[in-house]
Legacy VTK file of the C-alpha trace (Angstrom):
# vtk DataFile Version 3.0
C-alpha trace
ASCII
DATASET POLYDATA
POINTS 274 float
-8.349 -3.695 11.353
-11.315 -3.687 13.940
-14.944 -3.981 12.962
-17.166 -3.440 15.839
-20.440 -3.620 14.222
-22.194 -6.063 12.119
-23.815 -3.518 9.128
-19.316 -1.956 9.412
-18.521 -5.440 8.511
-21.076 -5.638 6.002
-20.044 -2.488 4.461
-16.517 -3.285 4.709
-17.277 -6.522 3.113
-19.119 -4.950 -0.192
-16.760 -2.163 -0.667
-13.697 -4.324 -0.807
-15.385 -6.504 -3.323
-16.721 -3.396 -5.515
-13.610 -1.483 -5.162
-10.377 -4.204 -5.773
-11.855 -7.275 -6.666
-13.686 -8.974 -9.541
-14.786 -12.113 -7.555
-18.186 -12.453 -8.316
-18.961 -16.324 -7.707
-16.961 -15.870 -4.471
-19.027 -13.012 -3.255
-22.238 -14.547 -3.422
-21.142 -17.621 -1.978
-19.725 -15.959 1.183
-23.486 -14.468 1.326
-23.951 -17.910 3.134
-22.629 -20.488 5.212
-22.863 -23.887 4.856
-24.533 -25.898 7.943
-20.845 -28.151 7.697
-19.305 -24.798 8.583
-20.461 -24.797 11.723
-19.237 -26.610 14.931
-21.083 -29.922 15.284
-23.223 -29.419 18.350
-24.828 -26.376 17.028
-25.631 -28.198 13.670
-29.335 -28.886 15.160
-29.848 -25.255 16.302
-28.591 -23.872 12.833
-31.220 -25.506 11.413
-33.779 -22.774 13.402
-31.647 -20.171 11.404
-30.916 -21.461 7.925
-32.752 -19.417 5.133
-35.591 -21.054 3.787
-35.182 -20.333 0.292
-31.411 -21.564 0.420
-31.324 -23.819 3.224
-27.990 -21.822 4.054
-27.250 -19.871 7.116
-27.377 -16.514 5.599
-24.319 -13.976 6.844
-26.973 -10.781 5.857
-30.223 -12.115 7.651
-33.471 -10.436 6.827
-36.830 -11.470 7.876
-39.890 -11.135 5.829
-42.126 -8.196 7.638
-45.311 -10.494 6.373
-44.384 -14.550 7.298
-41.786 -13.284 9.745
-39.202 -16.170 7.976
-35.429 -15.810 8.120
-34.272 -15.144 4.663
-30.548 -14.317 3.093
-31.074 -10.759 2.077
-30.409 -12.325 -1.548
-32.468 -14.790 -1.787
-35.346 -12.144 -0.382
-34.328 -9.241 -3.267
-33.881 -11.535 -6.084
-37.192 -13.316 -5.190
-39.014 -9.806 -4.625
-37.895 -8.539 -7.968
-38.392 -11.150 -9.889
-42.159 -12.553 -8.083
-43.065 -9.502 -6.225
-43.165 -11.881 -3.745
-41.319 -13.224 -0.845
-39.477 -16.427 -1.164
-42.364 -18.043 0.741
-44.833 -16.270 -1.193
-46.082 -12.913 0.575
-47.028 -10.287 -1.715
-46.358 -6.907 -0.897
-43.654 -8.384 1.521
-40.878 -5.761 2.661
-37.709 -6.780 4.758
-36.800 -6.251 8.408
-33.358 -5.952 10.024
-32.989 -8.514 12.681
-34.367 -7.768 16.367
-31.464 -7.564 18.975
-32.371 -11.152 20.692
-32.060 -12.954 17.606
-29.098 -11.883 16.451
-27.811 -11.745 20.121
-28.536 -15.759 19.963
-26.812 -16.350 15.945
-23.977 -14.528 17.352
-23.136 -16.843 19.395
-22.400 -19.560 17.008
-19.133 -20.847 16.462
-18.469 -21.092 12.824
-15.333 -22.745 11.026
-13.798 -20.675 8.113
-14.669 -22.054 4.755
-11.354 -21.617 3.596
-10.167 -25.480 4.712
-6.095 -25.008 5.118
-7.159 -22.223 7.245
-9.869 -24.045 10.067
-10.037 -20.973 12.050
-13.008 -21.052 14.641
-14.614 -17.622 14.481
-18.190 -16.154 15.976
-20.512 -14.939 13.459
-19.915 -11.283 14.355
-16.348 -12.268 13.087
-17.060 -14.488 10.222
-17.246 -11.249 7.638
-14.135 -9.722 8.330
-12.057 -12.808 8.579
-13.365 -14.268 5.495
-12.668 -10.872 3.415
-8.674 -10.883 4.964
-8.412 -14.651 5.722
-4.827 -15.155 3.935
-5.813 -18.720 2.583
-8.444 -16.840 0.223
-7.491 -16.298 -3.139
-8.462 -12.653 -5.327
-8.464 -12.244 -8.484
-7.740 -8.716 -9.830
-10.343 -6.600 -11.090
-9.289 -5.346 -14.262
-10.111 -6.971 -17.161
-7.707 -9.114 -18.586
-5.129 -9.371 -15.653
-5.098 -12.698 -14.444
-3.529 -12.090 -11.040
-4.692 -14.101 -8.094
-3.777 -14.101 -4.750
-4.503 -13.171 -1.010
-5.995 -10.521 -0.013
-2.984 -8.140 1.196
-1.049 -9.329 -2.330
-4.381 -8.526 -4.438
-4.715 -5.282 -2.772
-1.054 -4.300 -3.524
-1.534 -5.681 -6.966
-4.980 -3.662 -7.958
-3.287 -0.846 -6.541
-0.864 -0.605 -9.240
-2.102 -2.928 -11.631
-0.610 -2.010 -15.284
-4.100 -3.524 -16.537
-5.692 -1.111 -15.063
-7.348 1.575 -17.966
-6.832 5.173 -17.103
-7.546 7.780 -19.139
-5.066 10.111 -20.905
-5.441 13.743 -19.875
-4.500 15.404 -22.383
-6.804 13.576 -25.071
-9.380 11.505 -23.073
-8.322 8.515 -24.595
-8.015 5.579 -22.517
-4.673 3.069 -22.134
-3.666 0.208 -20.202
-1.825 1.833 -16.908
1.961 0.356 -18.307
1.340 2.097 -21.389
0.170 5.403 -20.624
3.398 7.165 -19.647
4.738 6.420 -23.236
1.153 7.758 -24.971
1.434 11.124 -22.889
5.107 11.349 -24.863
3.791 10.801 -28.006
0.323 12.349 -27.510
-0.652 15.220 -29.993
-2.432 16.754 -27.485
-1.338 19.006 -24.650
-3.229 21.256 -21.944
-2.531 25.099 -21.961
-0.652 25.802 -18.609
-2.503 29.024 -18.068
-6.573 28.161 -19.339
-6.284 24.679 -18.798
-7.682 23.933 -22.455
-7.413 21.063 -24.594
-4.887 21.769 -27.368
-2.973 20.413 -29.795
0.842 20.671 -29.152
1.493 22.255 -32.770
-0.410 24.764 -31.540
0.419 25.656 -28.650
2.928 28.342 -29.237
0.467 30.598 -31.090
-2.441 29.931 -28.665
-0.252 31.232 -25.681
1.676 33.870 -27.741
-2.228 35.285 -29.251
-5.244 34.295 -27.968
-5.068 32.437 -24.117
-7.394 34.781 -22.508
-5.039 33.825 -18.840
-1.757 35.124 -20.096
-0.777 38.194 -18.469
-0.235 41.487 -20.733
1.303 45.009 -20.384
-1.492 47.747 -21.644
0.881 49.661 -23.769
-0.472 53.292 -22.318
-0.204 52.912 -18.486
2.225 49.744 -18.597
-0.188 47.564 -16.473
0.140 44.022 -16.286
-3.453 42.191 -16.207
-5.259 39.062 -17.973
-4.972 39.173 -21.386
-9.168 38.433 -21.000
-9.540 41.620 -18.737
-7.116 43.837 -21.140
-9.615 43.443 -23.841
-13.052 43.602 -22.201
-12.457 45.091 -18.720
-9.172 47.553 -19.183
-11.053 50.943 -21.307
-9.520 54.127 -22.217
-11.055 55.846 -19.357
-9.339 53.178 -16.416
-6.200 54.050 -18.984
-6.100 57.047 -18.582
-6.930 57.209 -14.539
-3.604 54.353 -14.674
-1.785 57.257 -16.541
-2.638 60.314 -13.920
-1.720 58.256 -11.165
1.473 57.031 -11.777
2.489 60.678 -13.026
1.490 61.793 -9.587
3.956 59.361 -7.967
6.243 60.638 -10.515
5.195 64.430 -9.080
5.668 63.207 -5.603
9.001 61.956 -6.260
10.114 64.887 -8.127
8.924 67.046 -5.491
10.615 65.379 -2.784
14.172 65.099 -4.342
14.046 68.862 -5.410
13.462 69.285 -1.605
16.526 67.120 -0.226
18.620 68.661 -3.263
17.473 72.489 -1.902
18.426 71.534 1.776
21.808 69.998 0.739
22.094 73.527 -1.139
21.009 75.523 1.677
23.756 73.993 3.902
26.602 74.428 2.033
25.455 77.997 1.607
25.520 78.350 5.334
29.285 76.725 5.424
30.827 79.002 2.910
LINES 1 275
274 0 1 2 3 4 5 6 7 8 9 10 11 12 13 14 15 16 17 18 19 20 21 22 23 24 25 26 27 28 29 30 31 32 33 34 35 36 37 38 39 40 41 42 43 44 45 46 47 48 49 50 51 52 53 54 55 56 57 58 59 60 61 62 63 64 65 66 67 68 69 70 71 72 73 74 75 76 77 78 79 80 81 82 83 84 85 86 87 88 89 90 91 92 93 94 95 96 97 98 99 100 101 102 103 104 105 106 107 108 109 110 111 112 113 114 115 116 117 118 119 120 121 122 123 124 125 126 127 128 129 130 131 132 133 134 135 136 137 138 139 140 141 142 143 144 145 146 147 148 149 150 151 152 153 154 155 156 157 158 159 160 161 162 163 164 165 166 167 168 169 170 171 172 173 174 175 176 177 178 179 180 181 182 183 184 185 186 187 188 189 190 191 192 193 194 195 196 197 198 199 200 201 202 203 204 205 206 207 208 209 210 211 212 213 214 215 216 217 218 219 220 221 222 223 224 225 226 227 228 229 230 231 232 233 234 235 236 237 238 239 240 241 242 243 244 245 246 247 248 249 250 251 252 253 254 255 256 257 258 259 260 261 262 263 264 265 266 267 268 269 270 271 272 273
């Protein structure tokens, strides 16, 4: 996977979070890097860009529009809605994105991945996406009540088709554990009509299709018409009957008509042979 842009990474980074995993703690820690994270001769300089609400270097940088301070985007939103106020105090404070030379200049810091058995050396362009795949990370699933850890690629997999997972019956709206819905739809007094779609019970489904599903196809007993049992009874009157009627005893005529012919020119010949 290639992530050319910071805000992709960024995106990539929440989504995968919100969507598989339930690692909460982890994904506010990897908001922010530690100063120890970094390679030792930029130590000094990271102090320049640390957050200084934190005193981390923050992976989503901000910068107050008021004080014009580096700030993690956390630290900033949690401090705005809870003070109305910056982190360093700025009312009516609002946050701006990072102007190209400054972030041209964090970028290129060399960072060391926080995962320790890993010790990868990565820039901070790169530091999002390897920390979300970095194989020495450990996931936990996001269903409730699975305990499954592991990398990222196995956690994927895992959430994937987690049997923890609570899906909702179809038939009844009920919701089951993923392992356990297969047998519920077996046993479930509920069905779904295969023509309307509706919610039924399966005890009576017979006399709902046999009676009263409005999408069952019928044969007007007059013309012999097949239509929607729905448009039999409000659309199909005695008048469009009738017209049904006239027609098809005009095909009848035409037929008639035209085998009387053939049979009068077969006659006609063998009158000329004898």
């Amino acid at each position: 996977m290639s992530i050319n842009t910071f805000d992709a990474a960024k995106e990539h980074f929440i989504s995968l979070f919100n969507e598989y995993f339930s690692d909460e703690i982890n994904y506010n820690i990897y908001q922010k890097i530690k100063i120890d994270n970094t390679i030792k001769e930029y130590h000094s300089l990271c102090e320049e860009i640390k957050c200084r609400k934190c005193y981390f270097i923050p992976l989503f940088p901000i910068i107050c529009d008021k004080c014009k301070k580096l700030f993690c985007e956390n630290c900033f939103d949690k401090s705005l809605k809870n003070t109305k106020k910056c982190p360093n105090n700025c009312e009516n404070a609002s946050k701006e994105k990072l102007n190209r030379i400054l972030f041209n200049f964090i970028n290129k810091f060399k960072f060391i991945c926080i995962h320790k058995e890993c010790g990868k050396i990565i820039s901070f362009k790169e530091y999002l996406e390897h920390i979300t795949i970095c194989s020495y990370k450990k996931f936990q699933c996001k269903y409730k009540n699975c305990k499954f850890i592991g990398g990222f690629e196995e956690c994927l997999n895992h959430s994937l088709n987690c049997g923890l997972e609570l899906k909702e019956c179809d038939f009844c709206n009920k919701s089951f554990f993923a392992y356990l819905l297969d047998k519920h739809i077996k046993k479930c007094e509920f069905t779904k009509c295969k023509y309307c779609s509706i919610q039924i019970k399966k005890s009576d489904l017979d006399e709902h299709i046999k009676n009263i599903c409005p999408m069952v196809d019928e044969i007007c007993n007059e013309c012999k018409r097949s239509m929607k049992r729905i448009n039999l009874k409000n659309n199909h009157t005695k008048e469009n009957c009738l017209q049904n009627q006239v027609e098809d005893l005009k095909k009848i005529i035409v037929e008639k008509n035209k085998k009387i012919s053939e049979l009068e020119f077969q006659n006609s010949l063998l009158k000329e042979k004898s």
